[in-house]
N, CA, C and O atoms as a GROMACS GRO file, in nm:
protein
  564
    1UNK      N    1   1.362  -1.687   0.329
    1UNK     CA    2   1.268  -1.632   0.233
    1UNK      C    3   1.172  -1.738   0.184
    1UNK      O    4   1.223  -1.826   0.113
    2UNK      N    5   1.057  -1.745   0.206
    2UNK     CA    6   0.966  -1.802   0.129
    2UNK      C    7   0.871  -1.725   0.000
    2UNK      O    8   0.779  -1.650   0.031
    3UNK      N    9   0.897  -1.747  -0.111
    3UNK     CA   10   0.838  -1.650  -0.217
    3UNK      C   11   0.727  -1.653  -0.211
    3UNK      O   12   0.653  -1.747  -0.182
    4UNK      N   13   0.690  -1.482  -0.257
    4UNK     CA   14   0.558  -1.487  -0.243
    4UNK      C   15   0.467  -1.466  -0.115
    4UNK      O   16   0.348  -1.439  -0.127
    5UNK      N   17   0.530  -1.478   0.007
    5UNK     CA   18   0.509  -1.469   0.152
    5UNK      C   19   0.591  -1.353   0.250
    5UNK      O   20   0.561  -1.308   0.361
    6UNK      N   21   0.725  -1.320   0.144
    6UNK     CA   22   0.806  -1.329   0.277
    6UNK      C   23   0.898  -1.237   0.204
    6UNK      O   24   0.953  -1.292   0.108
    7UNK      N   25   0.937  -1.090   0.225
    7UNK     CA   26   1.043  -0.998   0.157
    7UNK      C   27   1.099  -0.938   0.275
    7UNK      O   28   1.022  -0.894   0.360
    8UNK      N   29   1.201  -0.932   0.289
    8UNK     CA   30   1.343  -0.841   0.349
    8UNK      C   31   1.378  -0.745   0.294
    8UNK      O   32   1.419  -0.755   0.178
    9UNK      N   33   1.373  -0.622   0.360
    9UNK     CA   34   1.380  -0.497   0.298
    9UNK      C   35   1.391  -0.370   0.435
    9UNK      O   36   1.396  -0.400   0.555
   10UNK      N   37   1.393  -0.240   0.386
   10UNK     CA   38   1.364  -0.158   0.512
   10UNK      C   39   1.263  -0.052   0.414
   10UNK      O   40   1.218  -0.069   0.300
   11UNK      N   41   1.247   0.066   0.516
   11UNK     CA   42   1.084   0.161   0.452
   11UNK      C   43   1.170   0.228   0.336
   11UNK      O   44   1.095   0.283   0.254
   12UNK      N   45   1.315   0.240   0.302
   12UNK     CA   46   1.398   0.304   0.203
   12UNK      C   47   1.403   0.220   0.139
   12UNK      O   48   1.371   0.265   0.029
   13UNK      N   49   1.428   0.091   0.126
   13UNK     CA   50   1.420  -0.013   0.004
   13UNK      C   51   1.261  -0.033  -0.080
   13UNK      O   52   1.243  -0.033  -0.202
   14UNK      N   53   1.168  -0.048   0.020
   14UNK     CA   54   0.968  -0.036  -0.031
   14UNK      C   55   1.025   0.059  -0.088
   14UNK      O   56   1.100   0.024  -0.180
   15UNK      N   57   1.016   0.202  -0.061
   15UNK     CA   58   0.949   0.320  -0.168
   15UNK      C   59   1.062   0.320  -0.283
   15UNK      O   60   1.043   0.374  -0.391
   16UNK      N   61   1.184   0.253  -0.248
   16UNK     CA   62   1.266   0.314  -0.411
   16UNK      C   63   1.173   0.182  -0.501
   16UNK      O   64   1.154   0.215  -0.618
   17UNK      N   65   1.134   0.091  -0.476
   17UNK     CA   66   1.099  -0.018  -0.539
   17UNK      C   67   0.978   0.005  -0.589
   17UNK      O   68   0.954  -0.037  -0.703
   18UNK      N   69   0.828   0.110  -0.480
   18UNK     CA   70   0.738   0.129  -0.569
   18UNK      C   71   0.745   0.251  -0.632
   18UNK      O   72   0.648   0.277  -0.704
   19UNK      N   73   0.885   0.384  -0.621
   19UNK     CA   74   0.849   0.481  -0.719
   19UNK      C   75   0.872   0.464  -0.850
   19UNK      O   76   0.897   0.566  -0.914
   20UNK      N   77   0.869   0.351  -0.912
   20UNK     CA   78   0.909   0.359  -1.085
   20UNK      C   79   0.730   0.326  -1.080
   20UNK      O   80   0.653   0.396  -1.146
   21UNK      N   81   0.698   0.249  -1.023
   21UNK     CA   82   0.499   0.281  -1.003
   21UNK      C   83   0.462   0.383  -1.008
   21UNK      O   84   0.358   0.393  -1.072
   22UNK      N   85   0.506   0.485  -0.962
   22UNK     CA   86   0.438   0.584  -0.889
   22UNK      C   87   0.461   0.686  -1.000
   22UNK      O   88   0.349   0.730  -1.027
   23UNK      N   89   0.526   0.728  -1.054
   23UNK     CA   90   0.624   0.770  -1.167
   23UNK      C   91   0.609   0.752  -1.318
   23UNK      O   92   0.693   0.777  -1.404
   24UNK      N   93   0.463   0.692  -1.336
   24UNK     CA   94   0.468   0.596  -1.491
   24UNK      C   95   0.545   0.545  -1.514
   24UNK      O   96   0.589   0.557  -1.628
   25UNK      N   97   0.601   0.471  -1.435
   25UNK     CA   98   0.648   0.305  -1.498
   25UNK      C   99   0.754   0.293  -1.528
   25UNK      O  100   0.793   0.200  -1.599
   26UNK      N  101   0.886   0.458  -1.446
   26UNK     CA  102   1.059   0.419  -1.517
   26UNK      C  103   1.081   0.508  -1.403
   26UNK      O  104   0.981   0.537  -1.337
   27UNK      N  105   1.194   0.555  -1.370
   27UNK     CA  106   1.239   0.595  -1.255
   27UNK      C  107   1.386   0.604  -1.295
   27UNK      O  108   1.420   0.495  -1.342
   28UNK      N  109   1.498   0.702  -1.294
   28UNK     CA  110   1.608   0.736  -1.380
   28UNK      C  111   1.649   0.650  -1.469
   28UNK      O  112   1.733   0.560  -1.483
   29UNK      N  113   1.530   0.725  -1.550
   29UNK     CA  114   1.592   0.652  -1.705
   29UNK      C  115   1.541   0.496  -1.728
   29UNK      O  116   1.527   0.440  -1.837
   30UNK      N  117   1.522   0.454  -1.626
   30UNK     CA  118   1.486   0.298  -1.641
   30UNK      C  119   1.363   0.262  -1.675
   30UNK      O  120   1.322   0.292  -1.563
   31UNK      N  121   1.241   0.215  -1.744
   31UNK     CA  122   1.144   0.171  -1.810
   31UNK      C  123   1.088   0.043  -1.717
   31UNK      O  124   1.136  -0.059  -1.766
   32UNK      N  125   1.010   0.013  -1.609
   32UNK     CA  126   1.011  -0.113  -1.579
   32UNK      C  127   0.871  -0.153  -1.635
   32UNK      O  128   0.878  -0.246  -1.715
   33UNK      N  129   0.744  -0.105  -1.610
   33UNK     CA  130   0.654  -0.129  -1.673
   33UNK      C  131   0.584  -0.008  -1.798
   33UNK      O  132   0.632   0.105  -1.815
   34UNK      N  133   0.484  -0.053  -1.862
   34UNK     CA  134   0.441  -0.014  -1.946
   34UNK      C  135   0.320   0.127  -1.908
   34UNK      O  136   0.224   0.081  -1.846
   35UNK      N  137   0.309   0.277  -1.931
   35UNK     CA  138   0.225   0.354  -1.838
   35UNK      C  139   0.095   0.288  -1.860
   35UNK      O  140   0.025   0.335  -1.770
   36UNK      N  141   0.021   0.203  -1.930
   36UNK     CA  142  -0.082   0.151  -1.944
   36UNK      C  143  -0.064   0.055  -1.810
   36UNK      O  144  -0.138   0.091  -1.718
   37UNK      N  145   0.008  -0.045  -1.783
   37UNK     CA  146   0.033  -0.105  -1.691
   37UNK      C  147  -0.030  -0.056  -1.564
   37UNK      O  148  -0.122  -0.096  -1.493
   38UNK      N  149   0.077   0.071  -1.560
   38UNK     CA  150   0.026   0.131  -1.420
   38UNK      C  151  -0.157   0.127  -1.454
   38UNK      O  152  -0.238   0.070  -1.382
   39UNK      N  153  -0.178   0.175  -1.534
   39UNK     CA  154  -0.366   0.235  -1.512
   39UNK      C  155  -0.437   0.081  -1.440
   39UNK      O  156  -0.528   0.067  -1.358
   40UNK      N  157  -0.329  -0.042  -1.528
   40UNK     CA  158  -0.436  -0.173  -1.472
   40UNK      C  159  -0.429  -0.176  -1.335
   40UNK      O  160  -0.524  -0.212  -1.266
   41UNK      N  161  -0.241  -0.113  -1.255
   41UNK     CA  162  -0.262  -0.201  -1.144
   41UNK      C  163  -0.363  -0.056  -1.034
   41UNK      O  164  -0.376  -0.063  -0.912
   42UNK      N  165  -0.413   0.046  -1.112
   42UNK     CA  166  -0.501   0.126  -1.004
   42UNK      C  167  -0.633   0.049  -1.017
   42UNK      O  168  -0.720   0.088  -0.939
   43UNK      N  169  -0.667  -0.057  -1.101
   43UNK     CA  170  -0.812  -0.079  -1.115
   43UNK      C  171  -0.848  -0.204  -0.984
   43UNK      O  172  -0.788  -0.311  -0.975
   44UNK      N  173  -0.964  -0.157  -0.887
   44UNK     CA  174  -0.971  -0.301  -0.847
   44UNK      C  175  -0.990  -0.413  -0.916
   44UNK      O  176  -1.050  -0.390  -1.022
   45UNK      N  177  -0.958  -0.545  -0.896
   45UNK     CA  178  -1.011  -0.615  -0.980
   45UNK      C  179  -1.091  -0.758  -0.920
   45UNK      O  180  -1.130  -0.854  -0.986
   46UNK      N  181  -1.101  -0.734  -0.760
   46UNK     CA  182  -1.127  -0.844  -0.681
   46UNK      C  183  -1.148  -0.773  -0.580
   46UNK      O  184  -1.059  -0.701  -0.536
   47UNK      N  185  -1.244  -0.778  -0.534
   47UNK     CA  186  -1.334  -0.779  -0.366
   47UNK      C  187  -1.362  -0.856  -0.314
   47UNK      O  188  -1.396  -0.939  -0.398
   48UNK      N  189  -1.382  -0.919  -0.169
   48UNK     CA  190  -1.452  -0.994  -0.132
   48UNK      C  191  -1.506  -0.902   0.046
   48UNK      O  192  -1.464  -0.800   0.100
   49UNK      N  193  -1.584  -0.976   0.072
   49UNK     CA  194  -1.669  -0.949   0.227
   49UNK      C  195  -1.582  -0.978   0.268
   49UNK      O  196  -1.499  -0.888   0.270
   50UNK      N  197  -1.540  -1.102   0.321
   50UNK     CA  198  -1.429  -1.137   0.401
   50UNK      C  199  -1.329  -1.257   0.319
   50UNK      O  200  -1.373  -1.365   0.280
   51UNK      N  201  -1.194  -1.213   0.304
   51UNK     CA  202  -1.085  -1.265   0.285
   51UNK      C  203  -1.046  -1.397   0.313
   51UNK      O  204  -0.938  -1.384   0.371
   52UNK      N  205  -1.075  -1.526   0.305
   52UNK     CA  206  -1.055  -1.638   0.308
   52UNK      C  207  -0.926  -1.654   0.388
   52UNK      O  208  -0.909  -1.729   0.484
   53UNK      N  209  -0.815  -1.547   0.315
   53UNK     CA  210  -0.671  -1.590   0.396
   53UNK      C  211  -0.656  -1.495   0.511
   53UNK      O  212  -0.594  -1.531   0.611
   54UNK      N  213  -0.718  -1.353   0.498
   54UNK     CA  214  -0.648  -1.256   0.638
   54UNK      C  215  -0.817  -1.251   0.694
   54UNK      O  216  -0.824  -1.204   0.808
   55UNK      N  217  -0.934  -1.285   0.641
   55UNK     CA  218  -0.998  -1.245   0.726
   55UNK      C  219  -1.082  -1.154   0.748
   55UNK      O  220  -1.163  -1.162   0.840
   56UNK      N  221  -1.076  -1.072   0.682
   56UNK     CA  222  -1.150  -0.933   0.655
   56UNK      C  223  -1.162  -0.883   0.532
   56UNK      O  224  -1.095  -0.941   0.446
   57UNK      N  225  -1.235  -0.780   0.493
   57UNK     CA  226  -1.310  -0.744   0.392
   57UNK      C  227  -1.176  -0.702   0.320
   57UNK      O  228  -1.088  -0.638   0.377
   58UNK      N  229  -1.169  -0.747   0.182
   58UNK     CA  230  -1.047  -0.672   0.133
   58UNK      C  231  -1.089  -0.650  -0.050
   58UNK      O  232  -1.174  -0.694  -0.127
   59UNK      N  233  -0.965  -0.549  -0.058
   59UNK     CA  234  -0.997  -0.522  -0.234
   59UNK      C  235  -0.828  -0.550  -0.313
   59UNK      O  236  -0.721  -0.508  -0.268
   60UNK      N  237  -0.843  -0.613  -0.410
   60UNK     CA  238  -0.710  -0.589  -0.465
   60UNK      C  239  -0.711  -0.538  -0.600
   60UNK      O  240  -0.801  -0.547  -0.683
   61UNK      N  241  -0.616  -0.490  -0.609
   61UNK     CA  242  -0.592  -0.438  -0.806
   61UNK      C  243  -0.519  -0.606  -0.832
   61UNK      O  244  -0.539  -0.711  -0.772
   62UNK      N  245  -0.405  -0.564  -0.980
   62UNK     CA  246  -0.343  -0.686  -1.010
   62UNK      C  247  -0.231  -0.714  -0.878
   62UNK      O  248  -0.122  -0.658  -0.866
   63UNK      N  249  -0.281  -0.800  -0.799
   63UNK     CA  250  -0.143  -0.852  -0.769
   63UNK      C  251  -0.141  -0.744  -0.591
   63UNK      O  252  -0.090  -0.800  -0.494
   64UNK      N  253  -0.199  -0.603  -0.574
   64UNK     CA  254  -0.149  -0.564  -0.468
   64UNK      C  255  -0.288  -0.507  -0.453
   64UNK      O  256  -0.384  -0.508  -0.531
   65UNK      N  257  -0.270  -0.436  -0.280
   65UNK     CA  258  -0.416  -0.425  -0.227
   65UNK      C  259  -0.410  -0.271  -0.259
   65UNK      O  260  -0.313  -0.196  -0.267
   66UNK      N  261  -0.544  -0.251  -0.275
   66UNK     CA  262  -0.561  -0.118  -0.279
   66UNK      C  263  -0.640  -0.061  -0.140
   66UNK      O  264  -0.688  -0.148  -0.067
   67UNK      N  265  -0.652   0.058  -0.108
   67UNK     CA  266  -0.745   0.069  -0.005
   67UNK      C  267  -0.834   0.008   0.069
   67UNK      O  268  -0.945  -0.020   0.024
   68UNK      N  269  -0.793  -0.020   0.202
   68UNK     CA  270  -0.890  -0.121   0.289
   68UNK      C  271  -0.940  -0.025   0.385
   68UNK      O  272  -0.871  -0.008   0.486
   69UNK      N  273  -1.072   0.056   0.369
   69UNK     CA  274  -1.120   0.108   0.463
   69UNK      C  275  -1.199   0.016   0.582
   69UNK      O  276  -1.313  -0.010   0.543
   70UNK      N  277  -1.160  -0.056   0.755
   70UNK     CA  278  -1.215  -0.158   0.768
   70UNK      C  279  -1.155  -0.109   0.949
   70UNK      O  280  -1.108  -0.173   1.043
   71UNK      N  281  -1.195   0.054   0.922
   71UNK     CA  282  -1.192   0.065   1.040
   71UNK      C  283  -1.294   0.058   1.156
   71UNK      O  284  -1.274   0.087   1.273
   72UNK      N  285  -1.414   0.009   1.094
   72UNK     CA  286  -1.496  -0.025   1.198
   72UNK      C  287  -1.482  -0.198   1.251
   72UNK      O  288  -1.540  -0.242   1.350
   73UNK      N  289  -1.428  -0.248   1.195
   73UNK     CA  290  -1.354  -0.403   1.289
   73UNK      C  291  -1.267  -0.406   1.345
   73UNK      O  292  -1.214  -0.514   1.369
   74UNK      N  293  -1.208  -0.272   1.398
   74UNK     CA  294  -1.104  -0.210   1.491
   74UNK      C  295  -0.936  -0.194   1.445
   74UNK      O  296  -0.901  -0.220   1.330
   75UNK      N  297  -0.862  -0.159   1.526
   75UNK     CA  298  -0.724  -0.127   1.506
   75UNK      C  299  -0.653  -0.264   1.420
   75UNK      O  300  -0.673  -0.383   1.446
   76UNK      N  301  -0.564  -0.208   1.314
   76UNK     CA  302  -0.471  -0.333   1.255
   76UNK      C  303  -0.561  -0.378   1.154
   76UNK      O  304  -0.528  -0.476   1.088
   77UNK      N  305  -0.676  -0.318   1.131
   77UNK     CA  306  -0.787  -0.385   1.007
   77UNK      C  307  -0.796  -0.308   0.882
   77UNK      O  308  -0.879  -0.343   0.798
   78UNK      N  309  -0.700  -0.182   0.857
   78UNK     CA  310  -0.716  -0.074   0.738
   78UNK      C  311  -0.576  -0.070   0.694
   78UNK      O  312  -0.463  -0.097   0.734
   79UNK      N  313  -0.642  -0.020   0.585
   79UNK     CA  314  -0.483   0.082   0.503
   79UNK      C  315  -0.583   0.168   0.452
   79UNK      O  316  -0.683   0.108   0.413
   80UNK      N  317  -0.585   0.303   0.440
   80UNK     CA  318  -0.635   0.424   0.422
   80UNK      C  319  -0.504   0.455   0.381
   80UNK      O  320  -0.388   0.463   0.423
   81UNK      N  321  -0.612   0.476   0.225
   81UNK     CA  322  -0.464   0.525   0.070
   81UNK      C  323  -0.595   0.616  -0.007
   81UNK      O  324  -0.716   0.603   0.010
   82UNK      N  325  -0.509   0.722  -0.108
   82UNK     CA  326  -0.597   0.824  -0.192
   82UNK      C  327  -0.661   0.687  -0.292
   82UNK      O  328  -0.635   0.568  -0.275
   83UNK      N  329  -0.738   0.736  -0.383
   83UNK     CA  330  -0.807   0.628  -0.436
   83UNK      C  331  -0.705   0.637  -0.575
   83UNK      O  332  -0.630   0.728  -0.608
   84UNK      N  333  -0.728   0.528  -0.631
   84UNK     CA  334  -0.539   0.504  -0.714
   84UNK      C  335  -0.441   0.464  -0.646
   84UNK      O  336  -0.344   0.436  -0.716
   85UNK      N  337  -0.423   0.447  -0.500
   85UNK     CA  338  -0.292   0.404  -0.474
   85UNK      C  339  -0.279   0.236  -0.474
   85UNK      O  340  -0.389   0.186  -0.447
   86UNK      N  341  -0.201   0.162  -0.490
   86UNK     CA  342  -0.187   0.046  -0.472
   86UNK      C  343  -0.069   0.007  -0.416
   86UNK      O  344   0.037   0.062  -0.444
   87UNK      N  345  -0.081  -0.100  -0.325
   87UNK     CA  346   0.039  -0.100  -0.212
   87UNK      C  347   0.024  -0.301  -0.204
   87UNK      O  348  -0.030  -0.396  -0.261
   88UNK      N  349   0.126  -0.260  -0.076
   88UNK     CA  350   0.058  -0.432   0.017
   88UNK      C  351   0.138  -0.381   0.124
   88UNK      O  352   0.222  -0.292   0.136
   89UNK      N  353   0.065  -0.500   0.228
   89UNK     CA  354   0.127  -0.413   0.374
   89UNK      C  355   0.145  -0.568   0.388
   89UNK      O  356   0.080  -0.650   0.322
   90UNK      N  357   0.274  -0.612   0.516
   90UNK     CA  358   0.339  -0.703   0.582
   90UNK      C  359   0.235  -0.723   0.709
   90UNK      O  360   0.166  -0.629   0.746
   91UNK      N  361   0.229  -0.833   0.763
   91UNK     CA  362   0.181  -0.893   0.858
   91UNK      C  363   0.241  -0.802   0.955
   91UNK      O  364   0.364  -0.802   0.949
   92UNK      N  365   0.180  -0.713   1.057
   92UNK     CA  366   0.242  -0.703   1.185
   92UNK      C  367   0.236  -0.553   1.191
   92UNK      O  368   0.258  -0.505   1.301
   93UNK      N  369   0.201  -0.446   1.061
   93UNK     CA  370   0.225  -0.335   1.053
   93UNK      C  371   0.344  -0.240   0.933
   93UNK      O  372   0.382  -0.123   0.937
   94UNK      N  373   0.381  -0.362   0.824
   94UNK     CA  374   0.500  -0.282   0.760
   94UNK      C  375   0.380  -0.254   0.637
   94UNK      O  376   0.269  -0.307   0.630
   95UNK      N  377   0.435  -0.161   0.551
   95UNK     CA  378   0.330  -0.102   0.406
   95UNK      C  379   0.455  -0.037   0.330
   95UNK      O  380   0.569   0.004   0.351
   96UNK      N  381   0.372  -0.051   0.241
   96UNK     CA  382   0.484  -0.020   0.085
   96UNK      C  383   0.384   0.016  -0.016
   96UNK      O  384   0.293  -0.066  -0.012
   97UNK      N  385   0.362   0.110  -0.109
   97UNK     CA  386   0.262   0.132  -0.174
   97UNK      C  387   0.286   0.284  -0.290
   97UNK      O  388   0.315   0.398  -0.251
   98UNK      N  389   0.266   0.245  -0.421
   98UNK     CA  390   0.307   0.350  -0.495
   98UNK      C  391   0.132   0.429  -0.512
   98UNK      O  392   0.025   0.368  -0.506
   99UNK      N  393   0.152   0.576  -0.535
   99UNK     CA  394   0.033   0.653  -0.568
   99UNK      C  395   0.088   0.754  -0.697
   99UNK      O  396   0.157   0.850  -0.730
  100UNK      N  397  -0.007   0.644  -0.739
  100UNK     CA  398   0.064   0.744  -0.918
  100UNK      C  399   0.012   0.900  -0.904
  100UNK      O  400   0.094   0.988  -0.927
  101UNK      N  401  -0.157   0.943  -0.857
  101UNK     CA  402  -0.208   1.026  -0.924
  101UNK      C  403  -0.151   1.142  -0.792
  101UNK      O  404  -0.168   1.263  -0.809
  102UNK      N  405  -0.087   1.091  -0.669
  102UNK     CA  406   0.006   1.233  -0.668
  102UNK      C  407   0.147   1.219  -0.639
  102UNK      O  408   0.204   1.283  -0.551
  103UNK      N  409   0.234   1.091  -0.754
  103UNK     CA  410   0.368   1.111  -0.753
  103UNK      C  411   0.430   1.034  -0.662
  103UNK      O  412   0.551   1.051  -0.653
  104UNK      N  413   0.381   0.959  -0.598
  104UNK     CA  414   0.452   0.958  -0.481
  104UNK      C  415   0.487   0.787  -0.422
  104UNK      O  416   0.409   0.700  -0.463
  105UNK      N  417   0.601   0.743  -0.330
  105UNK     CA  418   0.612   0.577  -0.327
  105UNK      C  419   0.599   0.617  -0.177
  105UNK      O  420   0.595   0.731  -0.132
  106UNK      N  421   0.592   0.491  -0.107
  106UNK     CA  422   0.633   0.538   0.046
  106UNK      C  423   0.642   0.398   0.086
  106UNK      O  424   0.599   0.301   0.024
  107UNK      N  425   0.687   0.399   0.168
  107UNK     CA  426   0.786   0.238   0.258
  107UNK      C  427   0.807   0.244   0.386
  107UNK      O  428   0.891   0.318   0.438
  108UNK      N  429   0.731   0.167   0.444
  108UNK     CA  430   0.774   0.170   0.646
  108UNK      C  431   0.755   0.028   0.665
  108UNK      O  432   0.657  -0.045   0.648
  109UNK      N  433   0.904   0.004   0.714
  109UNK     CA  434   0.915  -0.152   0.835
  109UNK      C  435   0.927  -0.068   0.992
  109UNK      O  436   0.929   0.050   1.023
  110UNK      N  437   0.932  -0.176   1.055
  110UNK     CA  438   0.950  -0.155   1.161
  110UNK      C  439   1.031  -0.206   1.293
  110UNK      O  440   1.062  -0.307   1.230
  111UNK      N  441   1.072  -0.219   1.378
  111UNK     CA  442   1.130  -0.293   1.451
  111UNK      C  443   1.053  -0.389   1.538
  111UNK      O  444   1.107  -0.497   1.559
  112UNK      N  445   0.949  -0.370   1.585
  112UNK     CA  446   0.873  -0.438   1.669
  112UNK      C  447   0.751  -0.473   1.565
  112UNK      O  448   0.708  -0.392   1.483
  113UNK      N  449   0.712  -0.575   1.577
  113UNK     CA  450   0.566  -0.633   1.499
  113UNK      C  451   0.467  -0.616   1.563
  113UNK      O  452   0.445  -0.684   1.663
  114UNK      N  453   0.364  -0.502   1.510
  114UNK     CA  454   0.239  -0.482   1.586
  114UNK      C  455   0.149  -0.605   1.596
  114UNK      O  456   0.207  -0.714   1.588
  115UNK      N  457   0.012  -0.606   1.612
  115UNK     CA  458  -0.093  -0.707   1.623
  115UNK      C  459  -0.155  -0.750   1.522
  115UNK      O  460  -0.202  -0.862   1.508
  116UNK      N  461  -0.159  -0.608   1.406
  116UNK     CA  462  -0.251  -0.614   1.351
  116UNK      C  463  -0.231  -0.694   1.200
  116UNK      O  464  -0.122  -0.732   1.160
  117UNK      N  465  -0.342  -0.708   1.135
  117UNK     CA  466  -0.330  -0.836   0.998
  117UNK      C  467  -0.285  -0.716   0.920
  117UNK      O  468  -0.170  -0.725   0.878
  118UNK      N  469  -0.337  -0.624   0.898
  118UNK     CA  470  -0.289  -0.461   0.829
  118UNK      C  471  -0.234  -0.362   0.853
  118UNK      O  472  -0.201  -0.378   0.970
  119UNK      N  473  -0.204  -0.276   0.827
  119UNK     CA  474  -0.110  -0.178   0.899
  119UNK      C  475  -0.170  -0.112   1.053
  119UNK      O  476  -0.291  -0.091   1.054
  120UNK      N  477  -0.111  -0.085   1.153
  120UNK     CA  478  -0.159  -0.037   1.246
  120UNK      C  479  -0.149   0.117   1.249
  120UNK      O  480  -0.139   0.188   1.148
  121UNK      N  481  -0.152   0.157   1.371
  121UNK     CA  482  -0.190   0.314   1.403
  121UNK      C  483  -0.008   0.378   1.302
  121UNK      O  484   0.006   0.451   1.204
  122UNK      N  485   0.079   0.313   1.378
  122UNK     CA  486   0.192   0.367   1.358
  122UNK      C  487   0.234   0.401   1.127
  122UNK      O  488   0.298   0.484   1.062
  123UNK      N  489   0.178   0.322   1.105
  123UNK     CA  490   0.207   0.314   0.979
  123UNK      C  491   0.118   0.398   0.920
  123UNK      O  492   0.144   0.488   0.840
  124UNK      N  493  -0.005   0.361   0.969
  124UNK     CA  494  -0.135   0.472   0.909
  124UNK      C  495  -0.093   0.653   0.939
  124UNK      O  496  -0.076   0.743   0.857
  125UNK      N  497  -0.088   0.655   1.053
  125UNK     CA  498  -0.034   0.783   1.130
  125UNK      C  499   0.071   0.856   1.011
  125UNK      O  500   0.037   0.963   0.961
  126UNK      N  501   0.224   0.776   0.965
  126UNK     CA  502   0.279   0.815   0.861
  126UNK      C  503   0.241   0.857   0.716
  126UNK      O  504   0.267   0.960   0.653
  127UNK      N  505   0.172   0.749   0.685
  127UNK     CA  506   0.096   0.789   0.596
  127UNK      C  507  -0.014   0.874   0.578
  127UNK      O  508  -0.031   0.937   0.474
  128UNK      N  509  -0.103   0.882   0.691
  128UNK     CA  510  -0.141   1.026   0.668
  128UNK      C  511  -0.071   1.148   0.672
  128UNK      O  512  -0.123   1.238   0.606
  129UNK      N  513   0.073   1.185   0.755
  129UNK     CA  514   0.153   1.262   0.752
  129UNK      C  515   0.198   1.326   0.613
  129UNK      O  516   0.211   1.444   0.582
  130UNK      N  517   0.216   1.214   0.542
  130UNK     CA  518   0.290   1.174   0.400
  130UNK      C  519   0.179   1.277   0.292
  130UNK      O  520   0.210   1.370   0.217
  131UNK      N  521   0.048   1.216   0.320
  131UNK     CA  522  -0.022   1.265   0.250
  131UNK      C  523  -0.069   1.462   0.272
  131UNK      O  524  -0.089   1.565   0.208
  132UNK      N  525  -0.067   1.416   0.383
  132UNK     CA  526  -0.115   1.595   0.420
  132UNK      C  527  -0.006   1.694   0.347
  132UNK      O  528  -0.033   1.794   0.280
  133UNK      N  529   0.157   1.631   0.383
  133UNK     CA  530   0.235   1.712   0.357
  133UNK      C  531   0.252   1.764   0.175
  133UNK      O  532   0.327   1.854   0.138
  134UNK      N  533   0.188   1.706   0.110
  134UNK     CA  534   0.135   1.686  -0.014
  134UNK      C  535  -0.018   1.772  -0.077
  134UNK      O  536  -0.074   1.774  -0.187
  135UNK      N  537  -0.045   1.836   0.055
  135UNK     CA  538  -0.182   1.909   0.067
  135UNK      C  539  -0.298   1.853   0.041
  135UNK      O  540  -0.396   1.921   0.008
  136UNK      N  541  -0.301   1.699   0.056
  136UNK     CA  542  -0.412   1.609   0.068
  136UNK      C  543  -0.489   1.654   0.217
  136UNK      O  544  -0.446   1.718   0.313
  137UNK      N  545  -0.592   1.605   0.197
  137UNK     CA  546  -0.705   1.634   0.294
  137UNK      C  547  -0.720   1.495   0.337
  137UNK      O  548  -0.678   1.398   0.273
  138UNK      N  549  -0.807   1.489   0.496
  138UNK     CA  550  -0.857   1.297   0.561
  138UNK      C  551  -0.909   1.285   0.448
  138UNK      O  552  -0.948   1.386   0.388
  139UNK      N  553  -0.922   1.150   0.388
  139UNK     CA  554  -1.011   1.121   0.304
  139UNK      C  555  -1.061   0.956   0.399
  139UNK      O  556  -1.006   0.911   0.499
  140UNK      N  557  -1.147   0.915   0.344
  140UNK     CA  558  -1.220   0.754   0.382
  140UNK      C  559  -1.313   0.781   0.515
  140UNK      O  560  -1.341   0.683   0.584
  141UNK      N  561  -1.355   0.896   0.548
  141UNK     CA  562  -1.422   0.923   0.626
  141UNK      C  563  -1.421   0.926   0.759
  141UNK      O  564  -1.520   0.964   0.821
   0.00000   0.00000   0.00000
């Protein structure tokens, strides 16, 4: 483990970890953050053109990324999330990411490490699944 770099987990450990996010801020009975909290971590609070460390255009709230629409620099370059969600995705294709405004956490590792700096087809693919089944529509164009 290197902190800060480096978490061990599976896609059932991510989502129990971001639904007290997702949830205003407690999850049976437990209180972890404040519901004001949550509103900061939906706000972006940092953009850049291109990312100094991964490279590509990215946005973050406090601390986690929010939506990276950056599918025109090809496969492994997006996370396509409703607007409010805030996540972070693992080098290679893993994502973890709570969406307060419809309820919801979601968590995928994987066994094989894709290519990409962001989630690839396989993770995106779920997550749009995730979302539809929720009666969300494509969104990010």
């Amino acid at each position: 483990e290197i902190p800060s770099v480096n978490g061990v987990s599976n896609g059932r450990g991510l989502a129990t970890m971001y639904r007290p996010l997702a949830l205003d801020g407690s999850a049976d009975g437990i209180r972890v953050v404040k519901k004001a909290q949550i509103v900061q971590m939906t706000q972006v609070t940092s953009a850049s053109a291109i990312d100094t460390t991964i490279g590509i255009p990215s946005r973050w709230t406090l601390g986690f990324h929010t939506g990276l629409d950056n599918r025109a620099l090809g496969a492994g370059s997006s996370l396509i999330l409703a607007p409010g969600a805030f996540g972070h995705c693992g080098m290679g294709g893993s994502a973890g990411f709570a969406d307060p405004g419809a309820r919801m956490s979601f968590g995928y590792t994987m066994t094989k490490q894709g290519t990409g700096i962001v989630v690839d087809s396989r993770a995106q693919s779920l997550i749009d699944a995730a979302y539809r089944s929720l009666g969300y529509r494509e969104f990010g164009g």
